[in-house]
N, C-alpha and C positions, 0 to 999 in steps of 0.2 A: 504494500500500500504506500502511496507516494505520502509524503509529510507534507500535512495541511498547518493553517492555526488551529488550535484546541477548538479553539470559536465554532468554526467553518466545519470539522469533524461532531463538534458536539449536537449542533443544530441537523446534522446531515441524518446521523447517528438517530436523532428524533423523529425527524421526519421518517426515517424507514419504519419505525415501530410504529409511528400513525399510520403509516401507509399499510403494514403490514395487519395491523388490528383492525382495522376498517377495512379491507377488503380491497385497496386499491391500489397495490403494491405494484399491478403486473400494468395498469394504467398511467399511473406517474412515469412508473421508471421506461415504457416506450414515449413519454412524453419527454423528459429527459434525455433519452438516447435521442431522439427526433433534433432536438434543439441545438445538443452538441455534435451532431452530423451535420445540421445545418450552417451551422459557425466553422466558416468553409477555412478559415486560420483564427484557429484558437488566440493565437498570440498579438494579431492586430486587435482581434477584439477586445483581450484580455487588457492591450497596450490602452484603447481607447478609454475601458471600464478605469483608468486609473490615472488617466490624463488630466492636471488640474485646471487648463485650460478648456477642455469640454465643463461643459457648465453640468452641474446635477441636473438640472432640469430636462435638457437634455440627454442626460442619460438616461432618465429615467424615459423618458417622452419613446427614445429607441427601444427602450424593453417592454414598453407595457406595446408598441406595435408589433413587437417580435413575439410576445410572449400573450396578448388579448385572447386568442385562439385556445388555450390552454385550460385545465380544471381550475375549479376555483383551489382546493388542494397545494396544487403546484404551484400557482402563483403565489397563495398565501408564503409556499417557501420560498420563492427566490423574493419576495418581496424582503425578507429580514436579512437580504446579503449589502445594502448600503455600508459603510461606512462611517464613521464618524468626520474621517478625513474627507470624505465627497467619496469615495472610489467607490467600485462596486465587485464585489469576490465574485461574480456569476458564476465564470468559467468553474474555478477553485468549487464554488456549492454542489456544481452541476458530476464533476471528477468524484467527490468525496463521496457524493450519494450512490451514486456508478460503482467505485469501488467497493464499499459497502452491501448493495446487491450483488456482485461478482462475487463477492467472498462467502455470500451465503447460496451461488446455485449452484447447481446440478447440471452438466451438462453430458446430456446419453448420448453417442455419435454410433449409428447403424446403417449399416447398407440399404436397409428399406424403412419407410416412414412406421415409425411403431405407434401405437393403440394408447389410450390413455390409461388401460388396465394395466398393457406392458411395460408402460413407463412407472407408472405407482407400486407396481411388484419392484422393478431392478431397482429404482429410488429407494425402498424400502427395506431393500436386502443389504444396497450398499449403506445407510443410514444405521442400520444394526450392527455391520461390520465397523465400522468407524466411530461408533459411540456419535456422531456429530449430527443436528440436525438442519435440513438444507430446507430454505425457506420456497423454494419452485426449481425448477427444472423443467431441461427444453431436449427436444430430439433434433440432431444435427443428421442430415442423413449424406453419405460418402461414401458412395458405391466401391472404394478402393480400399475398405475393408474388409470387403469379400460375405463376411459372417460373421456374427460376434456382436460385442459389442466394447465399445471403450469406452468410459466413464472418469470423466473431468472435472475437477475444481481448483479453485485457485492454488490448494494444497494437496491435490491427489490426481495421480494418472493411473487408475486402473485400464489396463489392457487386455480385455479377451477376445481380439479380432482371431481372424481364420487368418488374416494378412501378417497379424503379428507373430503367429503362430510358424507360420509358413518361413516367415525371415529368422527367427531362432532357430527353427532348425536347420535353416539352409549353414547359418555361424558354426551350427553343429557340425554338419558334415563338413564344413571347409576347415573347420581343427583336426579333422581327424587324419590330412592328408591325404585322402583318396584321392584318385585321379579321374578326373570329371570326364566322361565320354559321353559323345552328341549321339545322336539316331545314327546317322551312318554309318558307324563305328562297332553299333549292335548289328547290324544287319550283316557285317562279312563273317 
C-alpha cells in the first residue's frame, strides 16, 4: 500500500466500512475506479488540485462538474478531501480507497466465465484456508490457463491452473537431463 497522510487513509478507511455496511461497496468503488481512469494524468490533475494560484473556487467548481454524475455516497467522500491550505487530496482519497478495496478482494482467474455458486464455493474454501476474510471477489477469465483455477490477492497467489501445472512439470523433466526428441525422431 502506497503511504498516504493518516488523514486521507483514515477517512478512506471509513468510507469503505460505510460503503461496505450499507451495501454499496461494489457501486462506489466502480465509481471511483470510473473517475480515476478518467483522470487521463493523475499528476497534472493532482498538480492542478494543489496549485495556489487556481482559486478554490475553482477547484471546487471543476469537481463538482466532474464528479455531479456520481452517488450522493461518493460525493459526500471526496467532498471532505479540501484542505485547509486550499488544495484538494482527490487523486490521494481516490488511490487510498482503491487500495483498501484491492487488499480486501478476491480475484478467481478461469479459463471459462464461472457461476456465482462456483465463485462462492472457491471464495469460501480459499477464505477457510487462509483464516482471512475477503470482502467481494471477481472472475477474470484467461483462456491461457487451460483448467484450473488461480486465485489472487494482494497477498496471495494460489495457483491451480492445468497451465501451471503443465510448466512444472515441463522444469521437471528438463532437470532431469533427458534428451528431448521431436515426432520425427519416434517415427524411425
Amino acid at each position: 500500500m502506497v503511504k498516504y497522510h493518516k488523514d486521507i487513509v483514515k477517512e478512506a478507511s471509513h468510507f469503505y466500512a460505510k460503503a461496505k455496511f450499507e451495501g454499496h461497496l461494489e457501486q462506489v468503488t466502480n465509481e471511483l475506479q470510473a473517475i480515476l481512469a478518467g483522470i487521463q494524468n493523475t499528476s497534472t490533475f493532482r498538480q492542478m488540485m494543489h496549485l495556489e494560484h487556481v482559486s478554490y473556487d475553482k477547484k471546487l467548481s471543476v469537481l463538482e462538474s466532474a464528479f455531479g454524475h456520481l452517488s450522493k455516497e461518493t460525493q459526500e467522500y471526496l467532498a471532505t478531501f479540501p484542505s485547509e491550505d486550499g488544495s484538494m487530496n482527490i487523486v490521494e482519497a481516490l488511490e487510498a480507497f482503491l487500495d483498501i478495496y484491492n487488499a480486501n478482494k478476491l480475484e478467481i482467474v478461469s479459463a471459462i466465465p464461472l457461476t456465482n455458486e462456483q465463485m462462492d464455493r472457491i471464495a469460501t474454501a480459499f477464505q477457510n484456508k487462509t483464516h482471512k476474510e475477503f470482502d467481494s471477489w471477481v472472475n477474470t477469465v484467461d483462456p491461457s490457463v487451460i483448467g484450473g483455477v488461480q486465485i489472487k490477492t494482494k497477498e496471495y497467489l494460489l495457483d491451480g491452473t492445468i497451465a501451471n501445472k503443465l510448466k512444472q512439470f515441463k522444469e521437471k523433466i528438463s532437470q532431469t537431463g533427458l534428451k528431448k526428441i521431436g515426432r520425427a525422431s519416434c517415427r524411425e
